[in-house]
N, C-alpha and C positions, 0 to 999 in steps of 0.2 A: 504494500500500500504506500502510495505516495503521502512523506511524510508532511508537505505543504498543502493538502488538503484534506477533509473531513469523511468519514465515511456517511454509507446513506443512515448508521445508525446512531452515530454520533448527532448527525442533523436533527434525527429523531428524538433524539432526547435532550435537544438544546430546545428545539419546539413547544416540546412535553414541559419542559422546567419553567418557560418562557413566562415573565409577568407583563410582559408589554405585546407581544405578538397572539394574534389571535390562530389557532392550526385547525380544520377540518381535513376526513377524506369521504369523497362519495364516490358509490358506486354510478354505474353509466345511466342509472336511473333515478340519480337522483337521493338518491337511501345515505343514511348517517352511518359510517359505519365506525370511525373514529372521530373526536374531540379531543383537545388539550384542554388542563385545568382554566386555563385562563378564559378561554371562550366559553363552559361550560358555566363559570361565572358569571360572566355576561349575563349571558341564556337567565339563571335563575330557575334553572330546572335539572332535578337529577340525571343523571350520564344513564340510567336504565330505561328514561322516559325518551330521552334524544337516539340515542343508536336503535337505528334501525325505522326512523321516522321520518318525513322528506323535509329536506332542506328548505321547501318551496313556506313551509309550516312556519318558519321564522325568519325568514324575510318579506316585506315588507311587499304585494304583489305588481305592485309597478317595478319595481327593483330587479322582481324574479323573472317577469319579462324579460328585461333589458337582458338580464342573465343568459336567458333560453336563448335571447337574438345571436348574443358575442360568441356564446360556444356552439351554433348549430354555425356560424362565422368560422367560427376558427378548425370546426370541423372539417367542414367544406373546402377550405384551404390547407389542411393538414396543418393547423400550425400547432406549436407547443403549450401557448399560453395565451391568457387576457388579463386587462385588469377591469375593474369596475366598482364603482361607488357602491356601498349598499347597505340602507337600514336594515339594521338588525332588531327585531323585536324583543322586549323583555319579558317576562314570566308573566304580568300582565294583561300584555296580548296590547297594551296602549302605548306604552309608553320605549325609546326605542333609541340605540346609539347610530352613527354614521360613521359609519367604516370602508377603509382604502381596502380592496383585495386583488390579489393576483393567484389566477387557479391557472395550476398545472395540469395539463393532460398525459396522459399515459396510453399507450397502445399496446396490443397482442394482436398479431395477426393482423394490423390494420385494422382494426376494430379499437374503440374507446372501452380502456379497461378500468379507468377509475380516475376521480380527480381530486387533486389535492390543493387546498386552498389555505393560501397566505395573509392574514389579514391584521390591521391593526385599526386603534379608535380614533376617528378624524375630528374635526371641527365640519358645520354643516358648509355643504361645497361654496353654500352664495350666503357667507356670513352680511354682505354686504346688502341682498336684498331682504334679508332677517331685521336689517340695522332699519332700512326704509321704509318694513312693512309696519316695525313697529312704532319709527315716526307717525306713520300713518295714521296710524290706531290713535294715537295722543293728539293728531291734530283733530278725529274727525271727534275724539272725545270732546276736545276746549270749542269747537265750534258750534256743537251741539246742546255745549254749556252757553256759552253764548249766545246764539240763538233761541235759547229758553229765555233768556234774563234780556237782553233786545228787543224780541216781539215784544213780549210784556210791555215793557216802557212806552215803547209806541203806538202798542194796539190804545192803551192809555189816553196819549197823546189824542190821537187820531179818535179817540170816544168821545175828548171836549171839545174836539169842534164839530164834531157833530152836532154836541150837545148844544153849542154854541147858536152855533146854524139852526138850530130847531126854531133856538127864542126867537132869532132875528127874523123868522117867519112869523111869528104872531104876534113881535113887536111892533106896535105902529108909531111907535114916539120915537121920531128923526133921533131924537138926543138918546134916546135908549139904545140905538142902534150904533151911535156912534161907540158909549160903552162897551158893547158886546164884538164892535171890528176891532178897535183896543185888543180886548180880551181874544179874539180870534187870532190876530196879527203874534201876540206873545204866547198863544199851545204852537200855530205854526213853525214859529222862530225852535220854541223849543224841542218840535219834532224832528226840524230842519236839524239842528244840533245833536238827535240823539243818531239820527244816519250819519252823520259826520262820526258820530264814536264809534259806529260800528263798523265803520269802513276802516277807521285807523286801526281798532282791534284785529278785522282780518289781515289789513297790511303787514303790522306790527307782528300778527299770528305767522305769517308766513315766512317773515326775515326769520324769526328766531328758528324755524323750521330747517328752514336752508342750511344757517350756521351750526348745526347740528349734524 
């Protein structure tokens, strides 16, 4: 044995030991037939209940698609390997990590004898659209607060000159009239002012948005 590199059974048991790498093997169909302790962790479920149950079981089914595509891919091309993102489910069944893997394939005869999967725990791939969706979420929350406490004011507003307008219809004293355009001129002003707050609000709402 070449002493600058590892056997297949030393790999095997750096795998097996491994707290940071995740190790499966499946058969061609899918079937568990090996787990390392550290994956098996993950899982959240005993090593009696996983061997010998399909992979498709614990990940995540858009995931296991993409899975089925890469290796009926790399089939078809004979090649050796793939890699692919893929949520891992927890015991559960909700809640779930993001994990990097690269699955080996094996042949007998030309034929897929079994694959073996490399994997460890990621960050999710679009931290960045996690980062924007949760902006999102805080902007549509403070707008919807705003828009509560808003309408109100001005539905307000917009009540006294109604209320306004009512009298100056059944007012017929010039001078009464003139009190009540008075009084109409200053709800106006102040409903004109409370649009002006709200406009700044959402302005105001959207810079700090940005700068985040």
């Amino acid at each position: 044995m070449n002493p600058g590199k590892l056997s297949s059974l030393q790999v095997e048991e750096k795998l097996n030991s491994s707290s940071y790498l995740f190790a499966i093997l499946l058969d061609e169909s899918h079937q568990i037939t090996s787990i390392n302790p550290k994956l098996n962790k993950t899982w959240e479920f005993a090593e009696s209940q996983l061997i010998g149950s399909n992979f498709s079981a614990y990940v995540f089914p858009e995931d296991f698609s993409k899975y089925q595509f890469l290796l009926k891919n790399a089939l078809s091309h004979k090649e050796r390997s793939f890699t692919i993102d893929l949520r891992i489910l927890r015991g559960d069944g909700k809640d779930f990590e993001w994990s990097k893997w690269e699955f080996f394939l094996r042949y007998s005869r030309k034929k897929l004898a079994d694959i073996t999967g490399i994997g460890h725990k990621t960050g999710t791939p679009d931290d960045e659209n996690n980062h924007a969706i949760i902006l999102l979420q805080k902007q549509q929350e403070l707008l919807k607060n705003l828009t509560f406490n808003q309408s109100h004011d001005m539905r307000a507003r917009l009540a006294n000159i109604l209320g306004i307008l009512e009298l100056m219809d059944h007012e017929k004293n010039a001078a009464g009239n003139g009190k009540l355009l008075n009084m109409l001129k200053s709800e106006a002003e102040k409903l004109d002012n409370a649009l002006k707050e709200s406009i700044a609000h959402f302005v105001s709402l959207n810079t700090y948005m940005e700068e985040k």
